[in-house]
N, C-alpha and C positions, 0 to 999 in steps of 0.2 A: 697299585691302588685299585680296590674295586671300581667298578664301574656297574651305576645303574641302566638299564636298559629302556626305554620307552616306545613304544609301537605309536604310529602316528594311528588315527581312527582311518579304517579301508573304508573307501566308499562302495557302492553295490555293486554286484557282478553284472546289472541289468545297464549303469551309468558307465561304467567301467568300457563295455563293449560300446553300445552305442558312440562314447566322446571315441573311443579306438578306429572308430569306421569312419565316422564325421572327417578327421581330421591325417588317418591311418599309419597312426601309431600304434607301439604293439601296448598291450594292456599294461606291465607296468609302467610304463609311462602314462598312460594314459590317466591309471592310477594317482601317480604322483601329479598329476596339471591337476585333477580334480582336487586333489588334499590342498592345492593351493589357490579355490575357487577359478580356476580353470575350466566349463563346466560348457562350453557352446564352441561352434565355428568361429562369431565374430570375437568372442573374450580371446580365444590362441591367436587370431591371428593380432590381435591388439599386443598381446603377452610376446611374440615370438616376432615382430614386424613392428617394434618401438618406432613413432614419429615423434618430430617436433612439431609436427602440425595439432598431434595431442596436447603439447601444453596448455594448461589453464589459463582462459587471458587474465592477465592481473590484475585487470581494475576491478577483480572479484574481490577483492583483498580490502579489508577496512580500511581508510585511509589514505587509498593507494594514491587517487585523484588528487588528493592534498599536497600529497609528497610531491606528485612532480609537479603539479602547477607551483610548489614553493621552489623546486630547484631552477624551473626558466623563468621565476621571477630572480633569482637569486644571480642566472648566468646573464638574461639580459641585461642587469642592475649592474653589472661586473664587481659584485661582491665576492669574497673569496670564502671555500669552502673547503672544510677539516672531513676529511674523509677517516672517523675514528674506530679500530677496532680491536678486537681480542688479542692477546699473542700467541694464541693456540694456532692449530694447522687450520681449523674455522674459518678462526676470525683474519689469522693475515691471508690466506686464498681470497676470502671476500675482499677487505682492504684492495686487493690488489685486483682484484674485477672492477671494482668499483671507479677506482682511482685512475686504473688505467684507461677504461673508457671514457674519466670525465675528462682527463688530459690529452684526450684524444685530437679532441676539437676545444677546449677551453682550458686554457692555461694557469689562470688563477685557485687555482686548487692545491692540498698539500695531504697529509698524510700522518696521524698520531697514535702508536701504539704505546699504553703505559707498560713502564717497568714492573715486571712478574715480581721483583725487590721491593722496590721503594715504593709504588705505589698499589700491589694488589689488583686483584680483579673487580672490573667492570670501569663504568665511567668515574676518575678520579679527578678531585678537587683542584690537584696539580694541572691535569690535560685541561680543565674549564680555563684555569684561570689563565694558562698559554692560550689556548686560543683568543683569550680575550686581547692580552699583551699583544698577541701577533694581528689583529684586526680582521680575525674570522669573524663572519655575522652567522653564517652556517654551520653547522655540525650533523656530518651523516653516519649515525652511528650504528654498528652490526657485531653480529653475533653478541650482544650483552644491550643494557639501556632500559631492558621489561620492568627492572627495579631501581632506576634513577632517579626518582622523581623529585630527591633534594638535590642533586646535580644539575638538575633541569632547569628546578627552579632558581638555583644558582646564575644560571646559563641566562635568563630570563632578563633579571635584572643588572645582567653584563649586557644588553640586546644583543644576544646570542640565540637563535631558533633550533631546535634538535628535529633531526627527522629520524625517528629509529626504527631498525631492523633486526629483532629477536626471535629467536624461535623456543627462547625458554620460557615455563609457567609464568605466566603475571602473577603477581601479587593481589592484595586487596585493593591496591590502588595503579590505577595508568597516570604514567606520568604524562603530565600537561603539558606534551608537545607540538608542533606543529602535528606531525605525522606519526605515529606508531603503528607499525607494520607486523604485526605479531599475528600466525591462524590460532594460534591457541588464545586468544581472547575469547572472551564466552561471548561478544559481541561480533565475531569477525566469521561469516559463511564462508570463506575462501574453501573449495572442493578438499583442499588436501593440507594435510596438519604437521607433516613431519619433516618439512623442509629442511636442510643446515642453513648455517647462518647466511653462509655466500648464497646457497639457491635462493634466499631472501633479498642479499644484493644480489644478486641476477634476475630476480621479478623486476626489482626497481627500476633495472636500466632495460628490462625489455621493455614495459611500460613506458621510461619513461622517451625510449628509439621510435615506440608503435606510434606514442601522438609528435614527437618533434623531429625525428632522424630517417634512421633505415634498420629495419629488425635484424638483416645480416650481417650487421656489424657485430653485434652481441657474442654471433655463437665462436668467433676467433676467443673466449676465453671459455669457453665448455669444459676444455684439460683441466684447469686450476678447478672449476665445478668438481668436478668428478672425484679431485684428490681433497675437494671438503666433504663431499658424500661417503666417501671411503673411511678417512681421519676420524668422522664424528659417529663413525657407526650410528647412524640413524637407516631407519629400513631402507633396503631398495625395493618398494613398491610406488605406486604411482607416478608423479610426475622427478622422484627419485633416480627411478628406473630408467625413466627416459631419459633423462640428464645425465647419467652414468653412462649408459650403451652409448652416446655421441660422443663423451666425455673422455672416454676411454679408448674412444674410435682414433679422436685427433690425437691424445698423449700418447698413443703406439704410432701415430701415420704424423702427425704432423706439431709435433709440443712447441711450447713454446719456448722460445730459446733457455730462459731460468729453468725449465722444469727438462729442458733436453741434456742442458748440461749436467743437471741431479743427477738423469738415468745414466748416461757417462761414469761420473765417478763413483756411483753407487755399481757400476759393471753390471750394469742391464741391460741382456742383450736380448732373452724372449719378450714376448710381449706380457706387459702386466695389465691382471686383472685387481678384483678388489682390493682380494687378499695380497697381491703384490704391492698396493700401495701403502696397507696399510704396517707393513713390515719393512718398505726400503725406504719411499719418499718420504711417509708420515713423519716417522722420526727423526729424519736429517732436516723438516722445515719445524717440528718442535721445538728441537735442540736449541737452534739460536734463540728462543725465550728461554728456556730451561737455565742455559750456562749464562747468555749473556742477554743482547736486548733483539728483541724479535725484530725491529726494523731492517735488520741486516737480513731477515727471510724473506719482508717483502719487495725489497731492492732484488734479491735475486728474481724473485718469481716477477717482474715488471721489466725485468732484463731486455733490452732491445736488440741486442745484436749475441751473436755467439760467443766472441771475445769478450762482453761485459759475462754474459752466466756464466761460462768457466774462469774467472777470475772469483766472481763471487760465489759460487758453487764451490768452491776451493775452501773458502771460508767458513762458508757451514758447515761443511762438511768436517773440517776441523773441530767447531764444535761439538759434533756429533760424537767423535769419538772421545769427547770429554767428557759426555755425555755417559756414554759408553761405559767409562773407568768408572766414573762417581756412581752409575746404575749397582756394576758389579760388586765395588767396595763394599759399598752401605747392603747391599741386600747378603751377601758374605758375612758383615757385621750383625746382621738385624738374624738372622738363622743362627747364628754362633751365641748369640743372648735368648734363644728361646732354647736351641738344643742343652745350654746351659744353668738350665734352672727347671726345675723340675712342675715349677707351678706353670708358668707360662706355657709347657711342652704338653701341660693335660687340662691347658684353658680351653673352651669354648671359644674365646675369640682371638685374636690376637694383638696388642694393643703396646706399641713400644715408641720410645720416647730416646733420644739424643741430640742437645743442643747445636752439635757437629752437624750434625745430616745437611746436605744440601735441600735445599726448600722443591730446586724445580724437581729432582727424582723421585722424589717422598713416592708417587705416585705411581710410577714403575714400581719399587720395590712394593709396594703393598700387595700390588697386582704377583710382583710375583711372588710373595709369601703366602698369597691365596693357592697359587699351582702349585705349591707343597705341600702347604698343609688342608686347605680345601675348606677355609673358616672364615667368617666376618674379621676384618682387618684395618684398623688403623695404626701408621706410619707419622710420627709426629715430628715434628723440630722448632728448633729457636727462628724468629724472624722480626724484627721489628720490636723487639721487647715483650712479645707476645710468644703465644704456641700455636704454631698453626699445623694442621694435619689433613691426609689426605688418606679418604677410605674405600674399601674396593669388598663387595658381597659375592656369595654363592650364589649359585641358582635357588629361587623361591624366597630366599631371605630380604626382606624389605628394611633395608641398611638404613635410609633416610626416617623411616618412620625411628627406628633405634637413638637415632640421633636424637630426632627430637623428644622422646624421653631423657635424651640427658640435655638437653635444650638451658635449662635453668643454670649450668654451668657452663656455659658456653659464651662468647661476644658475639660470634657471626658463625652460620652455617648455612650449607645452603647443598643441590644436587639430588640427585633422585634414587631409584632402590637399589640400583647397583654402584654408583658413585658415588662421593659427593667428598663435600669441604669444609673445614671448620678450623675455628679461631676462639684462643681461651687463653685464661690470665694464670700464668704459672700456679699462681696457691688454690687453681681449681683443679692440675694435676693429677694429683693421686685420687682424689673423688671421682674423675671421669674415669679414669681407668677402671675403676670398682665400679661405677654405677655399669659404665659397657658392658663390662662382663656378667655384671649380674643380668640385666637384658635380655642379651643373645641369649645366656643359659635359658632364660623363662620359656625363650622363644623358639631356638634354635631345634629342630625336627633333627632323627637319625635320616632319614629320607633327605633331607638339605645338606647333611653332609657328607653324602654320597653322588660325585660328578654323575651326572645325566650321559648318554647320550640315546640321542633321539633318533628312529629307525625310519623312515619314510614305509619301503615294503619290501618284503622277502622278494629273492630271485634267484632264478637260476643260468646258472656262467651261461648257458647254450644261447639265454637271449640277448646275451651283448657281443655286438658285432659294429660294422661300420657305419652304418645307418641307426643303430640305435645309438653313438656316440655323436655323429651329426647330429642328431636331434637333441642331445642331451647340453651340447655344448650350444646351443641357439639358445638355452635357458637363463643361460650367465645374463647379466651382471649376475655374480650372485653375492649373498651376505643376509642382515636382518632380514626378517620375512621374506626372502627368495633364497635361503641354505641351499650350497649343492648338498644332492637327495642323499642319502644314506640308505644303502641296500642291505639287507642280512642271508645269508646264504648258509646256506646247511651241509654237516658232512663233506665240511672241506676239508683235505689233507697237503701237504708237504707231498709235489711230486718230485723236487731234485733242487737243488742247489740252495739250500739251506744256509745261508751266510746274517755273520753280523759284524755289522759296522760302528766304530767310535766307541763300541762297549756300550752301545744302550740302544741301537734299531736293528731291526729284523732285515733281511731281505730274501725271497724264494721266490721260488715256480708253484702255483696252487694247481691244486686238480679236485673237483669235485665228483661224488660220485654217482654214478648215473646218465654221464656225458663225457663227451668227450673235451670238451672245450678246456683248455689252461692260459692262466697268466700270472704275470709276473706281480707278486704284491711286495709292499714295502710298509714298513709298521715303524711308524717313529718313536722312540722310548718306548717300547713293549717288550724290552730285553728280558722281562720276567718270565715271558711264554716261550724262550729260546727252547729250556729242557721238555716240556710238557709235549711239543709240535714236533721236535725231535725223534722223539719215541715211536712217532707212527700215529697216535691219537687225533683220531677224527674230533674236528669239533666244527661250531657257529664262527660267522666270521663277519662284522659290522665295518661296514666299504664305503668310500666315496672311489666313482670311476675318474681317473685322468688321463691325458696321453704326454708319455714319454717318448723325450726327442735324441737319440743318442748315436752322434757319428753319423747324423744325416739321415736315418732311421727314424720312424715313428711309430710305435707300438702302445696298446690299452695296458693301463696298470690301476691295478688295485689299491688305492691308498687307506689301510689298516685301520680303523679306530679302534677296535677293543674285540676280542677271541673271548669264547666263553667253550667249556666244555661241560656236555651234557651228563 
């Protein structure tokens, strides 16, 4: 597949030197702090020397004061309280901060995630009226709630109070809660906007530790932080960043028993960063909403002793790989019905439909029909008597805006430009499918259907050595808005060992020319450039730098994005 290429903008040769000497880094580096407002002494050492002393205090947060003066009315009252949330990797991480710190020291608390089946996403009818049954007067609700406000007011006239904790768009209206804790309110100042849901329960109990407990209790669940910062792919900048780099500190040094025993049977034995979470842990604490019911995730991640998480680590992990089977089938099925029809194969979007499909994968498979074919994609199935679907964009393409062009045949949708979600009544079917694709075609750019990859700055091999890897790895967390950097390098060749593995990755010795410096690169799926790099043919080469640990060995590697030749 081609691949487009993008230059990030270089900053000046005059900024360049200067932040280099300040801080005495060699210029591409320097470079790259710059492209990522990077730009003085005190910004790197803030960027490169994350504290928790930097966090925001909370009671910047609209409402915040509300919430917790409602929750020590609610503990001193010994009223009992539903700790409600998502069944994503989100919302049970939060659930499970939340929960677990109020059980800490108060026992009358409990714990409700709805059925991904039976009742759908967000606050449902079904959880109100349990709580009511069960003699909650509380409900602290997260990752979802921004759009409840007939739940709420359900909740109301049960005398039931909501304190919510969202980090998705409001609506035109806030629900009439005690407490809504959302920064994306057009009313709420809170410094920083992109919290996940848990960082939302984790303001709440820093807050609510700062006026009635001890703030150091808090950070013993920073891990489960980290692997909702990681799962929800929301940026790592700001108080993100900080909450990942401690997050990530404790899940390698010190997890907690539920998430010690995941890395266990998932056979992690390096230490994981973002990207390791978001590939081993994320979908082993998915899974259990996907196949069955998410409560069984957040019993593991609450785990108190090692014996309870590897019993229950067992568990999910089972469902994982059911997980797994149904991911493959359907997405096997769903490529075998586009390569088999010759309209779908030279659509503009991609848009398939079988009452079979499992509801939780929908979601997977789309994503992965996007890395095949590289187009706006909805994955549909039967659920509830309904059609519910799950859609997954390219770069540049504004999926949600799409949607709501076809809004008018829709029940429910909801999600932003590269995700989202929707619900429709069979006999609107075949009209969605046509209105989609008409859409995307109106819409859809040659440039959007063409994978990016984005280049930080040219380099060359002589300036990577061990100090500039030291340096390079003090950048991590990385992910949204913190990418590790992307280097491009010129007149690289094939110095010797020339191998490919599984029939579709690269691996060699590079040597570039003009230095003497080489390393070992490795190109995942670039099996296309086997014959061309063979031959001797210099070409460009687009890099992320890692280090490879082998046999007790540690050596710099090149990890491959995309070879172009000139």
């Amino acid at each position: 597949m081609i691949r487009r290429w993008i230059y990030k903008n270089m900053p000046s040769q005059e900024d360049v030197y200067r932040l280099g000497k300040e801080i005495n880094v060699n210029p591409y580096l320097s470079a790259v702090l710059l492209q990522r407002d990077i730009n003085d002494f005190d910004s790197a050492r803030d960027y490169f020397r994350p504290s928790l002393d930097h966090l925001h205090d909370p009671f910047l947060m609209k409402d915040m004061h509300q919430a917790v003066a409602r929750m020590k009315k609610a503990i001193d009252q010994y009223e009992k309280i539903l700790v409600y949330g998502d069944y994503d990797v989100d919302g049970t991480t939060a659930v499970s901060v939340v929960h677990s710190y109020l059980k800490s020291f108060y026992p009358h608390c409990d714990f409700y995630i709805p059925d991904r089946h039976a009742e759908g996403y967000g606050v449902s009818e079904a959880g109100v009226v349990w709580a009511g049954q069960n003699g909650f007067s509380l409900i602290i609700a997260l990752d979802l709630g921004i759009k409840a406000s007939e739940m709420v007011t359900l909740a109301n006239h049960k005398g039931i109070d909501f304190i919510i904790c969202d980090h998705h768009l409001p609506g035109a209206r806030i629900p009439e809660a005690v407490a809504v804790l959302d920064p994306k309110r057009d009313d709420c100042t809170y410094p920083f906007k992109e919290l996940s849901g848990c960082g939302l329960g984790f303001k709440l109990i820093q807050a609510f530790s700062r006026r009635h407990r001890h703030e150091h209790e808090i950070y013993e669940y920073l891990d489960l932080v980290a692997v909702s910062i990681a799962s929800d792919i929301v940026p790592i900048s700001g108080e993100n960043r900080i909450l990942a780099h401690f997050g990530l500190k404790k899940l390698n040094e010190n997890p907690s028993p539920g998430l010690k025993a995941l890395k266990e049977i998932a056979g992690i034995k390096n230490e994981l960063d973002i990207s390791g979470v978001v590939f081993t842990l994320g979908p082993r604490i998915n899974a259990a909403g996907r196949v069955a019911h998410a409560r069984g995730a957040v019993e593991l991640l609450m785990a108190k002793t090692e014996e309870e998480g590897n019993a229950l680590a067992g568990k999910v992990n089972l469902k994982n790989d059911l997980r797994r089977e149904f991911d493959l089938t359907i997405t096997e099925e769903a490529i075998a019905m586009i390569e088999g029809d010759e309209s779908l194969r030279t659509a503009k979007s991609t848009v398939l439909f079988k009452d079979s499909w499992h509801k939780g994968v929908i979601g997977i498979v789309a994503a992965r029909c996007v890395e095949k074919y590289y187009r706006p994609t909805v994955i549909m199935t039967e659920s509830n008597n309904k059609i519910t679907g799950s859609a997954r964009s390219v770069n540049g393409f504004d999926l949600y805006q799409a949607i709501v062009s076809c809004g008018d045949l829709l029940e429910k949708f909801g999600g932003h430009k590269y995700a989202a979600g929707l619900t429709l009544d069979r006999s609107n079917l075949d009209a969605f499918c046509k209105r989609f694709e008409e859409v995307v075609a109106a819409s859809l750019t040659e440039e959007m259907r063409t994978p990016v990859v984005e280049i930080d700055v040219p380099i060359q091999f002589d300036a990577i050595n061990q100090k500039f890897m030291q340096i390079l790895k003090q950048m991590a967390p990385f992910g949204p808005e913190n990418q590790k950097p992307v280097f491009d390098a010129k007149n690289v060749f094939v110095l010797n060992s020339l191998t490919s593995f599984k029939d579709k990755h690269l691996r060699f010795l590079a040597g570039q020319e003009g230095n003497s410096y080489v390393f070992n690169a490795v190109g995942f799926d670039l099996m296309e450039y086997y014959e061309p790099i063979a031959n001797g043919n210099r070409f460009r080469m687009a890099f992320t730098i890692d280090e490879n640990t082998f046999n007790g060995n540690t050596s710099i590697q090149l990890r491959i994005r995309d070879i172009k030749f000139d």
